[in-house]
N, C-alpha and C positions, 0 to 999 in steps of 0.2 A: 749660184743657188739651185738647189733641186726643183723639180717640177711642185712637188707638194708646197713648197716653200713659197713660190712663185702663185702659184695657186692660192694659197692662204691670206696672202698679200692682198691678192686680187680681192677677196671675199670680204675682206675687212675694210677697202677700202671702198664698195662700194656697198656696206652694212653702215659708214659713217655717214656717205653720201646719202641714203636712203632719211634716214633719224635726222639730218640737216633741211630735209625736205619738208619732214612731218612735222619738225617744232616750228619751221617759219611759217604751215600750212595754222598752227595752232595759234602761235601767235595772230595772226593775221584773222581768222574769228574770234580768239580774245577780244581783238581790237574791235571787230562788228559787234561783236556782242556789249560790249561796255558803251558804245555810241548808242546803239541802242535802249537799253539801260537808260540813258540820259533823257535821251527821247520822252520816252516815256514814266519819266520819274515820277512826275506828277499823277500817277496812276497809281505807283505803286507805296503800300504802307510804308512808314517809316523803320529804318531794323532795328530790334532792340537789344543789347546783349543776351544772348542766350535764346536768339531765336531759331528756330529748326527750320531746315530746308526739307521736313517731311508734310505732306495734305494736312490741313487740321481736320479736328472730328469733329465728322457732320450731325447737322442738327434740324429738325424742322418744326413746325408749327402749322396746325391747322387752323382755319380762322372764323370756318362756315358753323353753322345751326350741327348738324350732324353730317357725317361722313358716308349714310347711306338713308335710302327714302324710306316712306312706309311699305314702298313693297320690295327695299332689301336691293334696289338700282344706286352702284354709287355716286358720287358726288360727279366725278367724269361724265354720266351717261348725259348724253346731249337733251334737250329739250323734246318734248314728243311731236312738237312739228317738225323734227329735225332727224326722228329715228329713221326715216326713208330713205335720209340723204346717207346717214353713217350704213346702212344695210349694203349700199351701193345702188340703191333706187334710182332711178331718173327722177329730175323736181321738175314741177309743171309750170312752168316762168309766168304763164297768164296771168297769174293776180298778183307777182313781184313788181314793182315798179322803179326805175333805177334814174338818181340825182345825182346833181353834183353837191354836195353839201356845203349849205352855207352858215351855217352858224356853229358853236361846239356844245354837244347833245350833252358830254358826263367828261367830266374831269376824274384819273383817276390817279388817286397820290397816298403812298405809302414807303415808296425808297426815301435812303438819306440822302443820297447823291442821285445824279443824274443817269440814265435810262440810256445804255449804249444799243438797245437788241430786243425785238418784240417781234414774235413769233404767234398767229394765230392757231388754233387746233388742228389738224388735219381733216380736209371734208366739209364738217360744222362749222366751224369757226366760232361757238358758242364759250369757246378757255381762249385766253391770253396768257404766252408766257413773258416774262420780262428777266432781260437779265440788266443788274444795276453796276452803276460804280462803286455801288456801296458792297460788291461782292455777293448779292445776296440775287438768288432768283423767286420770281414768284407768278402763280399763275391767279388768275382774275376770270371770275366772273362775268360778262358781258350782259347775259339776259337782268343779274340780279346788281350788277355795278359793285362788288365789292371783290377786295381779295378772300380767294380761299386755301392756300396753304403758300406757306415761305420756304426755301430751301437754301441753307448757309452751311458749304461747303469749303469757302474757298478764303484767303486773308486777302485778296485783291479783288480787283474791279472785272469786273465778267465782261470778257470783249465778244461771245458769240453765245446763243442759244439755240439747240435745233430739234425740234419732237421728231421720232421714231415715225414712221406712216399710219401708224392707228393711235398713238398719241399715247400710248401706253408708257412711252419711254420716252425721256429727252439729255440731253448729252448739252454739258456748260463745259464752256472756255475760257479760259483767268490768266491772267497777267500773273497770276501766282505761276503758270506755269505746270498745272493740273488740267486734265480735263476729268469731268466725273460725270457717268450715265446714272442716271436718277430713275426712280418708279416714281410713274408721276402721281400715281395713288396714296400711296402709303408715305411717300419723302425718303424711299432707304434708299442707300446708295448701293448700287450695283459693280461697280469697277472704279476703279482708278487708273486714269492714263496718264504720264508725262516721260519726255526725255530731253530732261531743262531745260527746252526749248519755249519760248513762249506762242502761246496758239494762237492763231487770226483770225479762223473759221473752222466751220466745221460743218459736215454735208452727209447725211447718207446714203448707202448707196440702195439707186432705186428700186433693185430687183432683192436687195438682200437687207433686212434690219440688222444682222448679225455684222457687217460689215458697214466703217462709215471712214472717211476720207478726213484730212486736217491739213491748212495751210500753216504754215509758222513761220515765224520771223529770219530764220535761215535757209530760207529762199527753198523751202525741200515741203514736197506733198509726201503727209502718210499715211497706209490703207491700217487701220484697228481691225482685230476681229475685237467685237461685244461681248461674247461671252468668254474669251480667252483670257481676252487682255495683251496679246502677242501684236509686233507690226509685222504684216503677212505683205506688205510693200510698200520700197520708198521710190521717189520722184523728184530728182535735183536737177531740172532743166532749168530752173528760174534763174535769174539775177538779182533778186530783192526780193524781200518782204512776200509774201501770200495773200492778201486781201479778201478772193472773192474764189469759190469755186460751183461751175456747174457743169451738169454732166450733158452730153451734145450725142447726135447719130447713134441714137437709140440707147443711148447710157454706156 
């Protein structure tokens, strides 16, 4: 045989080897993947024929009196004992007084299901956001005890919620397998993230809003830009699962 013959030989047989590597690689998260799946079945809706593997269309609901005050402050702006705290003021601790609680002050109930993920405001802590298993997110009221607006995004059960640093923005994670950045004023949705991977968590990154981090169930961290929508970086040192992420030595 000729060298080119010899040669071609060569390249073919190891073009077969390579394609015998990547389906057993494929299979082999098929197989994670479907264990997983099992896992957590009982989280995810039932499939119907003719169901889409695309985001469903978002919707929201406001719940409060009005959306802005009489002097045109919206429904976000924190309490006015509290505007010193959001300005970045120092508070005066002397007339705070700090317990261990002993009895429950307000019950607060509005999901169908159960409450995986509750996130207070950034700073104030005057919003609650919750994300449910009923898929649905919503942020509450504190000083006035009620919900004021819902956010229904997603056909699955929301396994993380995380607001933006000034709380402008917050970013849900679903078992659907979506992440979506929400305005937390208005309920419009801003992006959509997924790469059929299911999300765990979700973190932003401390020096940049534009950028936020995600654990997933295939053992791999990824950096989002926000206003892209692009992954600008992946991270597969894990063995399992993604559960929890925070940022250490200085972020």
């Amino acid at each position: 045989l000729s060298e080119e013959q010899l040669a071609e030989r060569e390249y073919i047989k190891e073009r077969d080897r390579l394609q015998g590597v990547q389906e057993e690689e494929k299979e082999e998260m098929s197989g994670f993947e479907r264990l997983m799946e099992r896992k957590m079945a009982h989280l995810l809706p039932p499939k119907m024929p003719g169901d889409s593997d695309e985001a469903m269309e978002p919707k929201t609901t406001f719940h409060g009196k009005a959306e802005t005050d009489y002097k045109g402050q919206s429904w976000l702006a924190p309490p006015s004992g509290l505007a010193s705290i959001a300005r970045g003021e120092p508070l005066e601790m002397d007339h705070h007084k700090c317990f261990v609680p002993k009895k429950c002050v307000h019950r607060f109930t509005g999901h169908n299901k159960g409450v995986q993920r509750i996130r207070l405001f950034p700073k104030t802590g005057h919003l609650l956001l919750s994300g449910g298993l009923d898929g649905k997110c919503k942020v509450w009221s504190i000083p006035e005890r009620t919900v004021m607006r819902t956010y229904e995004g997603h056909r699955a059960a929301v396994r993380d919620v995380q607001f933006n640093h000034d709380g402008s923005k917050f970013v849900s994670a679903s078992f659907d397998r979506f992440l979506r950045l929400w305005d937390t004023e208005s309920g419009e949705v801003l992006q959509t993230f997924g790469n059929k991977k299911v999300p765990y968590c979700v973190e932003f990154y401390p020096h940049d809003d534009n950028f936020f981090v995600v654990g997933y169930s295939d053992s791999k961290i990824v950096t989002y830009d926000a206003t892209t929508g692009d992954i600008t970086q992946e991270y597969n040192h894990h063995l399992a699962p993604v559960n929890s992420i925070v940022f250490v030595d200085d972020n």
